[in-house]
TORKOL-4160 file (C-alpha; in steps of 0.2 Angstrom, whole numbers, padded with zeros to 4 digits, m for minus):
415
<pt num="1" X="m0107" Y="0073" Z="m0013"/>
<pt num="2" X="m0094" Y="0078" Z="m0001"/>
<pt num="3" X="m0073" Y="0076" Z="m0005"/>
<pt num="4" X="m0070" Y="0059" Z="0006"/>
<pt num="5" X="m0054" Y="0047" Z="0009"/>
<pt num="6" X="m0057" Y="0032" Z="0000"/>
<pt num="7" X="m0048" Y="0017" Z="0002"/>
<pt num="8" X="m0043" Y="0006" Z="m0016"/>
<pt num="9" X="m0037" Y="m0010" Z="m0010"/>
<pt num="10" X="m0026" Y="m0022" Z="m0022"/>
<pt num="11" X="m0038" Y="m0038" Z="m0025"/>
<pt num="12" X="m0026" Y="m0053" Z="m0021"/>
<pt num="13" X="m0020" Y="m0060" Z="m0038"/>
<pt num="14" X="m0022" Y="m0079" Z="m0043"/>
<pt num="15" X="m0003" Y="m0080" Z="m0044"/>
<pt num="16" X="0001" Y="m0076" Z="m0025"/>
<pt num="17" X="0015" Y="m0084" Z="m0020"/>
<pt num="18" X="0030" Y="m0084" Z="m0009"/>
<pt num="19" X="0048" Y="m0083" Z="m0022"/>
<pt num="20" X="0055" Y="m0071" Z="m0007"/>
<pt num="21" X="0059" Y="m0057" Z="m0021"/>
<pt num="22" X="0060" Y="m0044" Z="m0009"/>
<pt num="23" X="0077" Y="m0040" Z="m0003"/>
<pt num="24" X="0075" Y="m0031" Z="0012"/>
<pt num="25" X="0057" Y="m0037" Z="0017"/>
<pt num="26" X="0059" Y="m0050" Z="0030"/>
<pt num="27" X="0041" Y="m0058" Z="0030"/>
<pt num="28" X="0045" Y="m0060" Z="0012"/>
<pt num="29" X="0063" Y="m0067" Z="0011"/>
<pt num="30" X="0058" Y="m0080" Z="0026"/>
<pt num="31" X="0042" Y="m0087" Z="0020"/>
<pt num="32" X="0053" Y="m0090" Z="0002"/>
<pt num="33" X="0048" Y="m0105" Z="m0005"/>
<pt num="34" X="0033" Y="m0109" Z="0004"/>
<pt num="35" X="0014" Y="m0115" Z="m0003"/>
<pt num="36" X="0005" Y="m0100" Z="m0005"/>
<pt num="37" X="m0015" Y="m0099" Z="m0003"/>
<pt num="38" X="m0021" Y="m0087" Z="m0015"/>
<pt num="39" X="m0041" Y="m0091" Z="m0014"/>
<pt num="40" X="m0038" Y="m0088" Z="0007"/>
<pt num="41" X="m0028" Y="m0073" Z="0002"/>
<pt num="42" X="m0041" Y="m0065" Z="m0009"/>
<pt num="43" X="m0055" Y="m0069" Z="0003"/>
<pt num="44" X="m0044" Y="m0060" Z="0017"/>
<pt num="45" X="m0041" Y="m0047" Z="0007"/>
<pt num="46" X="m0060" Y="m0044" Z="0002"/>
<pt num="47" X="m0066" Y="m0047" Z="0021"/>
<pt num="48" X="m0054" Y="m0033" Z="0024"/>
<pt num="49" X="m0062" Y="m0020" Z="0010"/>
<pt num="50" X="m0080" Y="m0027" Z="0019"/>
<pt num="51" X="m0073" Y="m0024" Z="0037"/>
<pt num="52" X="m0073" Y="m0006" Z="0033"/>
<pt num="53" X="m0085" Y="m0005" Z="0021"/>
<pt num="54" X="m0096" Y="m0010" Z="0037"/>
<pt num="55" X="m0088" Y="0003" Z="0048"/>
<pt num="56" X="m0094" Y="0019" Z="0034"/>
<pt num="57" X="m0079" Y="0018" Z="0027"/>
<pt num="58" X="m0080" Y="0021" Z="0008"/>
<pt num="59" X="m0070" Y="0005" Z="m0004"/>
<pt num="60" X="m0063" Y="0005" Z="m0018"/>
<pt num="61" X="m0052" Y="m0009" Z="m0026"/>
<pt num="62" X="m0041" Y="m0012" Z="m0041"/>
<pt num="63" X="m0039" Y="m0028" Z="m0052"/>
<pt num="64" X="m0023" Y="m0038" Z="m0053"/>
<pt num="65" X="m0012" Y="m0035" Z="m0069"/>
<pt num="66" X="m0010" Y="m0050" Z="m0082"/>
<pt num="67" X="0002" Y="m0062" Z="m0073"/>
<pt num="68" X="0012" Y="m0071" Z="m0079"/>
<pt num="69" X="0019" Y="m0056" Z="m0088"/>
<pt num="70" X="0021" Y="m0063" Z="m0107"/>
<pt num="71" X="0031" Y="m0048" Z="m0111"/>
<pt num="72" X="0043" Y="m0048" Z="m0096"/>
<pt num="73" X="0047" Y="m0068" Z="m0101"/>
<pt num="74" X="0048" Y="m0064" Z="m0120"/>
<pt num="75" X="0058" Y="m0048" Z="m0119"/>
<pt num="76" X="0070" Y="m0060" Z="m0106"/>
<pt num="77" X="0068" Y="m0075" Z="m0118"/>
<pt num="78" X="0064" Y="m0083" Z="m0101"/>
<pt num="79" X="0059" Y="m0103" Z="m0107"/>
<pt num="80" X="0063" Y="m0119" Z="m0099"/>
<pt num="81" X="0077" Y="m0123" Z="m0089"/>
<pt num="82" X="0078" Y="m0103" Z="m0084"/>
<pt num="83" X="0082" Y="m0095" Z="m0068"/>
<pt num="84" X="0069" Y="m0099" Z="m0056"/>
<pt num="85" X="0071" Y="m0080" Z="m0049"/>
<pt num="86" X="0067" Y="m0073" Z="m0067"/>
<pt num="87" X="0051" Y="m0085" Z="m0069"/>
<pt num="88" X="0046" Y="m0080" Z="m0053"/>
<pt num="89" X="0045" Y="m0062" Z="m0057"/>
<pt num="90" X="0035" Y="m0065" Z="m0071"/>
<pt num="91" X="0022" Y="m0073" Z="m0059"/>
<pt num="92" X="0022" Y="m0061" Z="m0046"/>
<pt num="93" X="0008" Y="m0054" Z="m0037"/>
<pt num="94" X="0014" Y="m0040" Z="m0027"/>
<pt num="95" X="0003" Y="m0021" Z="m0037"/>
<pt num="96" X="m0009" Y="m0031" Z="m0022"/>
<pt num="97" X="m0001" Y="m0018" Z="m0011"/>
<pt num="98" X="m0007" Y="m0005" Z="m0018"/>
<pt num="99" X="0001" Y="0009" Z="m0006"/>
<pt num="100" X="0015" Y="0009" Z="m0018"/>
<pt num="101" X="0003" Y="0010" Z="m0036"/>
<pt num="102" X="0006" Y="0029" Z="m0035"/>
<pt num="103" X="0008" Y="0045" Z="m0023"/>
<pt num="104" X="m0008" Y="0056" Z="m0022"/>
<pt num="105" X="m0011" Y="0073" Z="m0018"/>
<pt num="106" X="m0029" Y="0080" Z="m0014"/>
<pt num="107" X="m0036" Y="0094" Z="m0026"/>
<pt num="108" X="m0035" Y="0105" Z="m0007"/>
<pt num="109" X="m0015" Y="0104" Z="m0009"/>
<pt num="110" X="m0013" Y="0107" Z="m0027"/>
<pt num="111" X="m0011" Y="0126" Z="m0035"/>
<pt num="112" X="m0019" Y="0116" Z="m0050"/>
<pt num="113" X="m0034" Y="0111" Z="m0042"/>
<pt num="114" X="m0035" Y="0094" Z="m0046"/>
<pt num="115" X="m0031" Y="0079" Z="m0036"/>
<pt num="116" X="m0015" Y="0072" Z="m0045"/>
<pt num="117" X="m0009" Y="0054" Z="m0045"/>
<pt num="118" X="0010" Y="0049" Z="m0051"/>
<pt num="119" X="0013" Y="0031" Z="m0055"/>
<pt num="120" X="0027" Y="0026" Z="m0045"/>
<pt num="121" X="0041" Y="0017" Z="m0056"/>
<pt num="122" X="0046" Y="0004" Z="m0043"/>
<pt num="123" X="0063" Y="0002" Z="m0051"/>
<pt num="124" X="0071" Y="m0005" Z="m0034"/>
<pt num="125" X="0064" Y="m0021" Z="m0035"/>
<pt num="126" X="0064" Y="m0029" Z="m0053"/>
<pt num="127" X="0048" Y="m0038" Z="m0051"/>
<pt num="128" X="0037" Y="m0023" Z="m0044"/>
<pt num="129" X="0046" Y="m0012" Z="m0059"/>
<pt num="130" X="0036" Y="m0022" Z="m0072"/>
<pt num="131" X="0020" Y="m0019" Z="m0064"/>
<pt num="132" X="0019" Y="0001" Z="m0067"/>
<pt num="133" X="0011" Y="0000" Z="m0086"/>
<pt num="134" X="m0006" Y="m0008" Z="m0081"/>
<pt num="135" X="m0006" Y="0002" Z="m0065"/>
<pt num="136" X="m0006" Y="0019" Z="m0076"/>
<pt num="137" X="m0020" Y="0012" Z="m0087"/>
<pt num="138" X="m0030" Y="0005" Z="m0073"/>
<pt num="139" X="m0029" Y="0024" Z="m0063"/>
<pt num="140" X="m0032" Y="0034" Z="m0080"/>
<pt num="141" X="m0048" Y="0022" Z="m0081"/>
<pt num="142" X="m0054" Y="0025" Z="m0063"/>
<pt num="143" X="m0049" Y="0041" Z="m0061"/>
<pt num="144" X="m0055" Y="0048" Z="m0080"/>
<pt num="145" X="m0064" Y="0062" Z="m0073"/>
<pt num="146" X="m0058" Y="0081" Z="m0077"/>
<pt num="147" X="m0053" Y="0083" Z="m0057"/>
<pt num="148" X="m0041" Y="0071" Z="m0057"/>
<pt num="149" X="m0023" Y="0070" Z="m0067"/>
<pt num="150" X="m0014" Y="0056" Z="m0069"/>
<pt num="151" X="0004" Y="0056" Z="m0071"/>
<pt num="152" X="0017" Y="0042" Z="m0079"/>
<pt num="153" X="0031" Y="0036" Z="m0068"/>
<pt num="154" X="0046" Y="0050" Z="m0063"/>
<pt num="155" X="0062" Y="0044" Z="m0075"/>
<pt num="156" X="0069" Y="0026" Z="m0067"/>
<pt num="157" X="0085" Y="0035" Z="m0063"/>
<pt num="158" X="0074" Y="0041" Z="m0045"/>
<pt num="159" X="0066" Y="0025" Z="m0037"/>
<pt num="160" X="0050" Y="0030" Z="m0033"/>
<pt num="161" X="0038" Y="0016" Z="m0021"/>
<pt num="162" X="0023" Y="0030" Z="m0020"/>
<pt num="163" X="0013" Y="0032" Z="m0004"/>
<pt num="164" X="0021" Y="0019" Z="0006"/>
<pt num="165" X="0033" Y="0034" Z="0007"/>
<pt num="166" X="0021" Y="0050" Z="0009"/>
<pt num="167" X="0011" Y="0055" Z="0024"/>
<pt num="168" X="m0004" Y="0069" Z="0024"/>
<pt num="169" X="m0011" Y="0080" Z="0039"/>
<pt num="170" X="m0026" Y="0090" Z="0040"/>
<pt num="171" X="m0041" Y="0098" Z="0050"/>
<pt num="172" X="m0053" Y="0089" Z="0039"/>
<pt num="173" X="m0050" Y="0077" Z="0023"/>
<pt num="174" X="m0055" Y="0090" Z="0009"/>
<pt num="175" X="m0046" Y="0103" Z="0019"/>
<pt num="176" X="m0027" Y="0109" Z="0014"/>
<pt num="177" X="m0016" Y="0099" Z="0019"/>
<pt num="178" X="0003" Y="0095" Z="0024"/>
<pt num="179" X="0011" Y="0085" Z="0013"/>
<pt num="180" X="0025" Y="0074" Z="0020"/>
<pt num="181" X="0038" Y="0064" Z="0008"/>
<pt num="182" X="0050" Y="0052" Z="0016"/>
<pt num="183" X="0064" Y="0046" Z="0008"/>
<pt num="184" X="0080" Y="0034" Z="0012"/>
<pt num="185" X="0099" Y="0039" Z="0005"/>
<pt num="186" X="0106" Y="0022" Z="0017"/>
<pt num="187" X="0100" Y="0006" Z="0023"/>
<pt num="188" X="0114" Y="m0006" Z="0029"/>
<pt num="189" X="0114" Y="m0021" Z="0020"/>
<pt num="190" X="0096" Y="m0016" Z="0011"/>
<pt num="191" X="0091" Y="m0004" Z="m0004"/>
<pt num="192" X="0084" Y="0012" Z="0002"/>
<pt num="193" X="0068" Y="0011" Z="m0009"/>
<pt num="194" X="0064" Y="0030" Z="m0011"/>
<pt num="195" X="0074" Y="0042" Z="m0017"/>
<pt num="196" X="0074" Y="0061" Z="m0013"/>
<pt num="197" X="0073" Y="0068" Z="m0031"/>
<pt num="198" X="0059" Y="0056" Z="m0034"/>
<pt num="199" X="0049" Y="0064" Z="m0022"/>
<pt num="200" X="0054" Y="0083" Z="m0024"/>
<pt num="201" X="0048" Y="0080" Z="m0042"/>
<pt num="202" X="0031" Y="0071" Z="m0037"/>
<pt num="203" X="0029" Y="0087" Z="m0024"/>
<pt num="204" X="0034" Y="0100" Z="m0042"/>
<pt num="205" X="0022" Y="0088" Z="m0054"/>
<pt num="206" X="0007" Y="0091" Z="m0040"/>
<pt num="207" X="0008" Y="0111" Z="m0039"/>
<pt num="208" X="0013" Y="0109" Z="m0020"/>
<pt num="209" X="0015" Y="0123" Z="m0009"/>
<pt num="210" X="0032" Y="0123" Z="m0003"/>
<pt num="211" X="0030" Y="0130" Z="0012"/>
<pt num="212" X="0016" Y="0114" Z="0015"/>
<pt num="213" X="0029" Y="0102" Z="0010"/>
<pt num="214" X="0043" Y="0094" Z="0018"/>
<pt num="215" X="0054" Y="0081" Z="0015"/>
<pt num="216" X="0062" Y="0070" Z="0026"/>
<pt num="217" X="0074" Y="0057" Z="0028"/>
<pt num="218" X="0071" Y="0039" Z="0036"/>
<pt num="219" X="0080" Y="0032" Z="0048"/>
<pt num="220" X="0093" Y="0022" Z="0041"/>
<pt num="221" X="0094" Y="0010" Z="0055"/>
<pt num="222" X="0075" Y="0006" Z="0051"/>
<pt num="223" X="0079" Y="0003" Z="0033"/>
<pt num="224" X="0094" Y="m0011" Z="0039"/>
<pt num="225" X="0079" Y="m0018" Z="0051"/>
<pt num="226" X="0067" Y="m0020" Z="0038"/>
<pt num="227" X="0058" Y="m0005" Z="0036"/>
<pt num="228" X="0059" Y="m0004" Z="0018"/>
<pt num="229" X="0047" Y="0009" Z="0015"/>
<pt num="230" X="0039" Y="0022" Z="0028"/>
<pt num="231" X="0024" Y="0017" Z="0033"/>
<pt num="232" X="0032" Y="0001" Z="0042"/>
<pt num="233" X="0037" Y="0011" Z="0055"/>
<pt num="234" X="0026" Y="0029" Z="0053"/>
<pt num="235" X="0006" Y="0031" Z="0048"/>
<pt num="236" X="m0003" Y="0051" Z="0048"/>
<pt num="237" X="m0022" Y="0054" Z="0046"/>
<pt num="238" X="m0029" Y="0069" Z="0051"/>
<pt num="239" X="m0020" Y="0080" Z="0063"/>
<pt num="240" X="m0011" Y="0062" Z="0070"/>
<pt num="241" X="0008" Y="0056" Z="0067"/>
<pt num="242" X="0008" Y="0040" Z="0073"/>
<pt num="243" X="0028" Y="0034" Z="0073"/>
<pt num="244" X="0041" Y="0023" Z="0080"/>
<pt num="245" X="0053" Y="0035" Z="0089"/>
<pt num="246" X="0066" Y="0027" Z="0078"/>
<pt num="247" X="0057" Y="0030" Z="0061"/>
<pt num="248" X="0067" Y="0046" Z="0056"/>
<pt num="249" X="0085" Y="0049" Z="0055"/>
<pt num="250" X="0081" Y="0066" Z="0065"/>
<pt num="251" X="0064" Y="0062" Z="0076"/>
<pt num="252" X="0065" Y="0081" Z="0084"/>
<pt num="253" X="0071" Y="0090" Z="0068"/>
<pt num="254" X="0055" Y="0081" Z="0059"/>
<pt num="255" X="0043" Y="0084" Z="0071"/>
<pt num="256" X="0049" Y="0102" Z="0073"/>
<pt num="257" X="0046" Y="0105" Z="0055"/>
<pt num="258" X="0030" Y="0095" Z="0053"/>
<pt num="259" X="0023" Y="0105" Z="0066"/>
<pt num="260" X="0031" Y="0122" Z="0061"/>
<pt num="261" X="0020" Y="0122" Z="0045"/>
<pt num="262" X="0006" Y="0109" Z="0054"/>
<pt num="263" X="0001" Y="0117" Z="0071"/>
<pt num="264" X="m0014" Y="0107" Z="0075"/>
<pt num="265" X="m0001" Y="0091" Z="0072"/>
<pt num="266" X="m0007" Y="0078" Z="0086"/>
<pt num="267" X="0009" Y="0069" Z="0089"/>
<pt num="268" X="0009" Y="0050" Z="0094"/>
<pt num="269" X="0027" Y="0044" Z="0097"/>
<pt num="270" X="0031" Y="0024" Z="0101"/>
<pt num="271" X="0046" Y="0023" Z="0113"/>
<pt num="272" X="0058" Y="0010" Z="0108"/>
<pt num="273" X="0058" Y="0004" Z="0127"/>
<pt num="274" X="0038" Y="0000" Z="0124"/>
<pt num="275" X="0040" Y="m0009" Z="0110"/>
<pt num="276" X="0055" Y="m0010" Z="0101"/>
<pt num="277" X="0058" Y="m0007" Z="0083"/>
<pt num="278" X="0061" Y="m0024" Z="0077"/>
<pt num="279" X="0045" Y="m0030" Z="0088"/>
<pt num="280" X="0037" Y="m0015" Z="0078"/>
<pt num="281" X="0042" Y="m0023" Z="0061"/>
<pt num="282" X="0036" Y="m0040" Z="0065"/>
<pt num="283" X="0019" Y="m0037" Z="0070"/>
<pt num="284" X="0017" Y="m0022" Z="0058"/>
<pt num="285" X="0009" Y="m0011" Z="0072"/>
<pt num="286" X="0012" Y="0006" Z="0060"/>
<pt num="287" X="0010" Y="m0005" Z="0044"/>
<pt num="288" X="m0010" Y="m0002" Z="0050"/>
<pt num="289" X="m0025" Y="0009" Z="0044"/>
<pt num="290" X="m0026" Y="0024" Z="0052"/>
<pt num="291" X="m0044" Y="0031" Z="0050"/>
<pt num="292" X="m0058" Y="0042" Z="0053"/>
<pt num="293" X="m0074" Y="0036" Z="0056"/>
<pt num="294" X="m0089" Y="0044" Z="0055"/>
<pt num="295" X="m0092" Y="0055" Z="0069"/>
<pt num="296" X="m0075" Y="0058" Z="0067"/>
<pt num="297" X="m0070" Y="0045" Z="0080"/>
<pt num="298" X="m0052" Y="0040" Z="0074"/>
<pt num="299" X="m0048" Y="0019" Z="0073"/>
<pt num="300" X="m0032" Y="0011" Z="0071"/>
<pt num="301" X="m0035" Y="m0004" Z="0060"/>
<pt num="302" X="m0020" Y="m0017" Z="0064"/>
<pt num="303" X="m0017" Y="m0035" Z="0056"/>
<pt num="304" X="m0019" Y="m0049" Z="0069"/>
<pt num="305" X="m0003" Y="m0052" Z="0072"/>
<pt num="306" X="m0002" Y="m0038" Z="0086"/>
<pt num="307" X="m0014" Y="m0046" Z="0095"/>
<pt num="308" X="0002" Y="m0062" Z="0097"/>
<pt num="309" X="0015" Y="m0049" Z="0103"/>
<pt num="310" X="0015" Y="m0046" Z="0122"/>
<pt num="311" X="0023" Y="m0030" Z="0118"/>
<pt num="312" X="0013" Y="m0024" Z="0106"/>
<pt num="313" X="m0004" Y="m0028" Z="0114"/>
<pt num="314" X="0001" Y="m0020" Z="0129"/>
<pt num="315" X="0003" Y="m0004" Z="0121"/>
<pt num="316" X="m0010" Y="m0003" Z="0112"/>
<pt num="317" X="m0020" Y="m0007" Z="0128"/>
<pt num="318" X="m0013" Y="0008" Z="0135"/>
<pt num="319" X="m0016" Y="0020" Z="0119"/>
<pt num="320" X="m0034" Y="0018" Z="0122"/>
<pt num="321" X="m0033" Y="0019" Z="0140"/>
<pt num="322" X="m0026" Y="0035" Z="0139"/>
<pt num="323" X="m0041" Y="0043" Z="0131"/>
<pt num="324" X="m0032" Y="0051" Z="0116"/>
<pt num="325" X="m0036" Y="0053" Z="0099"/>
<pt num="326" X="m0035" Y="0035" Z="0095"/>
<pt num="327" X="m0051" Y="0027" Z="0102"/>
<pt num="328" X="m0053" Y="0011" Z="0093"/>
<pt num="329" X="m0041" Y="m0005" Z="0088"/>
<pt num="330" X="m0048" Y="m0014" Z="0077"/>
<pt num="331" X="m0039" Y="m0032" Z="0072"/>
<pt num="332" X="m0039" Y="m0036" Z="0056"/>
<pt num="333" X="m0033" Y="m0057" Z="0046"/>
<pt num="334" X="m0023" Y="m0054" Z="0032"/>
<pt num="335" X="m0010" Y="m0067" Z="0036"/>
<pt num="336" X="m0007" Y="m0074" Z="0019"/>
<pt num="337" X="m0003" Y="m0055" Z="0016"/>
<pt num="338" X="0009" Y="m0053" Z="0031"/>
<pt num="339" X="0019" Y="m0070" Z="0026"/>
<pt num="340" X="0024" Y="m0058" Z="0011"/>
<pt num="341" X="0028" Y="m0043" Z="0020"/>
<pt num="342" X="0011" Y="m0033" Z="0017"/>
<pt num="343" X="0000" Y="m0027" Z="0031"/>
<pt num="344" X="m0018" Y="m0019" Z="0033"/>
<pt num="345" X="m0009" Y="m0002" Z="0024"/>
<pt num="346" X="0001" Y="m0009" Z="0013"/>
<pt num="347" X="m0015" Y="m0016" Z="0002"/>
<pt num="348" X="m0022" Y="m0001" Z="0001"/>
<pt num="349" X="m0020" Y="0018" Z="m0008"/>
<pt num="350" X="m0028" Y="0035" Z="m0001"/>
<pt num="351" X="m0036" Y="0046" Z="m0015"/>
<pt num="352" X="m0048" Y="0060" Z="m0008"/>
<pt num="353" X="m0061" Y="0065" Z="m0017"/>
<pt num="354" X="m0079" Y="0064" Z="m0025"/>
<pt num="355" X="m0082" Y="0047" Z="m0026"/>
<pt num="356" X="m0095" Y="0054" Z="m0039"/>
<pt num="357" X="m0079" Y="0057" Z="m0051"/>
<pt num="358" X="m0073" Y="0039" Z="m0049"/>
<pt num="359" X="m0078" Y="0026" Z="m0062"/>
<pt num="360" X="m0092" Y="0016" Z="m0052"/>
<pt num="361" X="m0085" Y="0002" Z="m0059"/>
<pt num="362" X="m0069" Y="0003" Z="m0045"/>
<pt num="363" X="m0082" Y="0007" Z="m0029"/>
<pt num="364" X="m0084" Y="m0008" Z="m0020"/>
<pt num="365" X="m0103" Y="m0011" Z="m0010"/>
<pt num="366" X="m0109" Y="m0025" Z="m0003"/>
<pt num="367" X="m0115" Y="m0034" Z="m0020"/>
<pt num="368" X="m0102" Y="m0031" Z="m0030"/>
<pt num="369" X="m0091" Y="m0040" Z="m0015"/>
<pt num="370" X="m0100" Y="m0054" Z="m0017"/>
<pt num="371" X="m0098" Y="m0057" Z="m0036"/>
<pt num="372" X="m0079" Y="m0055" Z="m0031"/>
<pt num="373" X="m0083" Y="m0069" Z="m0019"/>
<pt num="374" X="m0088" Y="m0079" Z="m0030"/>
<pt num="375" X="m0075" Y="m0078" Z="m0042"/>
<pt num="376" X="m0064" Y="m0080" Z="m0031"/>
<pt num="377" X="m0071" Y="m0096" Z="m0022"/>
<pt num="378" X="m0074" Y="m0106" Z="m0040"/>
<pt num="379" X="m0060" Y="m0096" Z="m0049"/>
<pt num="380" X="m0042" Y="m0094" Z="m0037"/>
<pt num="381" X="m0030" Y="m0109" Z="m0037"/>
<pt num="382" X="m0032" Y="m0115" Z="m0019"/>
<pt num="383" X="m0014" Y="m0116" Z="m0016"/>
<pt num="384" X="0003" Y="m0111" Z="m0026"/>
<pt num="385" X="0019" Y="m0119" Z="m0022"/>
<pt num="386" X="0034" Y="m0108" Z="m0028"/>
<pt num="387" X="0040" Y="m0123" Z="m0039"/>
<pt num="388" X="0022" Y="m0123" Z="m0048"/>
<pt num="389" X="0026" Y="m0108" Z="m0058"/>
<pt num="390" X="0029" Y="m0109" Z="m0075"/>
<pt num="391" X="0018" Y="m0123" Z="m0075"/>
<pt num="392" X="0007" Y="m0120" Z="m0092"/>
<pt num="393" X="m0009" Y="m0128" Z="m0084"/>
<pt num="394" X="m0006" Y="m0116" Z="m0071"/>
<pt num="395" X="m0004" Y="m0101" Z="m0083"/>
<pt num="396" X="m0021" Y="m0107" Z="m0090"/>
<pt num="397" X="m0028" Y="m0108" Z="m0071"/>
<pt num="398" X="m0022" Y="m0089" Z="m0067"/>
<pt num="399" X="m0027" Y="m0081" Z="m0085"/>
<pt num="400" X="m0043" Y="m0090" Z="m0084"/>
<pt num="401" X="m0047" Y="m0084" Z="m0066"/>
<pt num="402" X="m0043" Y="m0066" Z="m0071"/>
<pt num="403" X="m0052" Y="m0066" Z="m0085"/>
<pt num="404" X="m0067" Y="m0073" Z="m0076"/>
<pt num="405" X="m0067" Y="m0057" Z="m0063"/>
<pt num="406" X="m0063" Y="m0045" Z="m0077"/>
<pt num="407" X="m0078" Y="m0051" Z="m0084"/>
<pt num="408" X="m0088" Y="m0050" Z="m0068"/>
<pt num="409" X="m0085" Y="m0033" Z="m0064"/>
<pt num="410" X="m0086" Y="m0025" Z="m0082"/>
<pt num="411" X="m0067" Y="m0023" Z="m0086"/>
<pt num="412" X="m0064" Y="m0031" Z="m0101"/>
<pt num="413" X="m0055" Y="m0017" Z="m0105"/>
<pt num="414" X="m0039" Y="m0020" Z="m0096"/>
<pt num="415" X="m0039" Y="m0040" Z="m0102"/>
């Protein structure tokens, strides 16, 4: 079978919930404290993965870690009366967004020839730090086959939040590519996420071709916004850029150097005075898949919430209109998503290659979907508020649901 994009989307966890751990991730921080929905969130999730399974797209997914996590609360000594912060991180649900499970760079790109996957540490956040361990076992389980290497983290002194924070251009999928890592050094009153050498030491782990690989800096004024990783404010497939004119701290240096070692580079710039970048951040209009459909017909896959932003629905009115290479919005409903700060892209990591290689057991079809379903439906607490966690009948719940879709879909293994 041909090299393809596929698209592994997080399944929704039965712990999803709203303890606003994210600092810097305004969805998050606001909806703190909320009642969750995780059975809604699931489905929404799954109808996504079906959305574009129906449109040729080939799906993959991955399963949620073991939450609560027994050895984060043992090695904290976390019992009752404790910091409803550290309990919370326990219980957290967030390796759904799977964007930032790992950076991957297609065989095409490597001087090894292999596609290459590093785990990334997620040391910024304490909660997201503890979910990198079953993330490695999970992608050396999907991705076993010979073409594929699978690195551990880069040492925790880099913070490293994966392909939120790196962009590809190509002609064709299982063509060379450009590889284009983003990181932050600034970001006002917020933690920039990514750091330089983190990336520079992904690119070296990769074989990368310098002359194919740049690395540029965010803006830091869309980090102190709420851009907290790139791809709320930049998205590339193909030969397209799609990015807010106020995503990099030099727009005409990095477009310069893109196209210097991308010539084909299709550049789609935002205007701040079309939509503005905090109008951008709320509706999550770059937070959105950017795909190829077959025929080669390119589709910007948004979450409903640009649809409710006069700004934003105009513009993208006008980016079809104007009969360029984005042909198609396509509105997506992962709101339960959205409350936490995750969009359409943030649930979901590129890996292009053989599907033949990857474990079967990870390649979502219609089927399979609804065996996930139904799990889902019996299995998934119907809501969670934030004060609920610790709860040991919950904890029963959660392990219980997991265990039932581990067991649907053939993983045991990572019980």
């Amino acid at each position: 079978m041909a090299v393809v994009e596929i698209n592994f989307d997080g399944i929704v966890g039965p712990t999803h919930n709203y303890a606003g751990l994210s600092l810097g991730n305004l969805a998050a921080t606001a909806n703190a404290g909320a009642v969750s929905y995780p059975r809604a969130a699931a489905l929404q999730g799954l109808a996504k993965m079906r959305h574009n399974l129906a449109l040729g797209l080939p799906q993959g997914f991955f399963v949620p870690p073991p939450r609560p996590d027994a050895a984060f609360l043992e090695s904290m000594a976390i019992g009752p009366g404790a910091d409803p912060a550290l309990v919370a991180m326990a219980w957290s649900a967030s390796a759904m967004w799977t964007a930032n499970a790992a950076t991957v760079s297609p065989a095409p790109d490597s001087a090894h020839g292999r596609c290459h996957l590093t785990v990334a540490n997620l040391r910024s956040m304490p909660h997201r730090s503890l979910e990198w361990p079953h993330t490695l076992r999970q992608l050396e389980l999907a991705f076993a086959h010979p073409t594929f290497r699978v690195h551990p983290p880069v040492p925790h002194a880099f913070g490293d939040e994966g392909a939120a924070n790196h962009m590809r251009l190509c002609e064709q999928h299982g063509a060379p590519g450009v590889e284009v890592f983003v990181y932050g050094r600034s970001g006002g009153p917020f933690p920039a996420r990514q750091h330089e050498q983190a990336s520079r030491a992904v690119a070296r782990r990769h074989g990368l071709d310098p002359a194919r690989t740049l690395f540029v800096e965010q803006n830091p004024a869309a980090i102190a916004a709420g851009a907290f990783h790139n791809d709320v404010v930049a998205v590339a497939n193909a030969r397209v850029l799609f990015a807010h004119a106020e995503a990099f701290a030099d727009p005409a240096g990095t477009y310069a150097a893109i196209a210097a070692a991308f010539p084909a580079l299709e550049l789609i710039e935002v205007p701040s005075a079309a939509v503005s970048l905090e109008e951008a951040i709320r509706s999550y209009l770059f937070n959105a898949q950017l795909v190829s459909l077959p025929g080669d017909e390119m589709a910007l896959i948004v979450p409903r919430e640009c649809s409710e932003s006069p700004a934003v629905s105009r513009y993208l009115e006008s980016l079809v209109a104007g009969n360029g290479p984005i042909r198609r919005v396509l509105p997506v409903d992962v709101r339960q998503s959205m409350a936490n700060g995750g969009g359409p892209a943030c649930l979901r990591l590129r890996v292009v290659c053989d599907p033949a290689h990857v474990d079967p057991r990870f390649l979502l079809d219609e089927r399979k979907a609804d065996t996930i379903a139904r799990v889902m439906a019996r299995h998934w607490p119907e809501q969670i508020d934030p004060g609920e966690l610790g709860s040991a009948t919950l904890r029963r719940a959660v392990e219980a649901a997991r265990a039932q879709l581990l067991e649907a879909l053939g993983l045991q293994i990572l019980g």
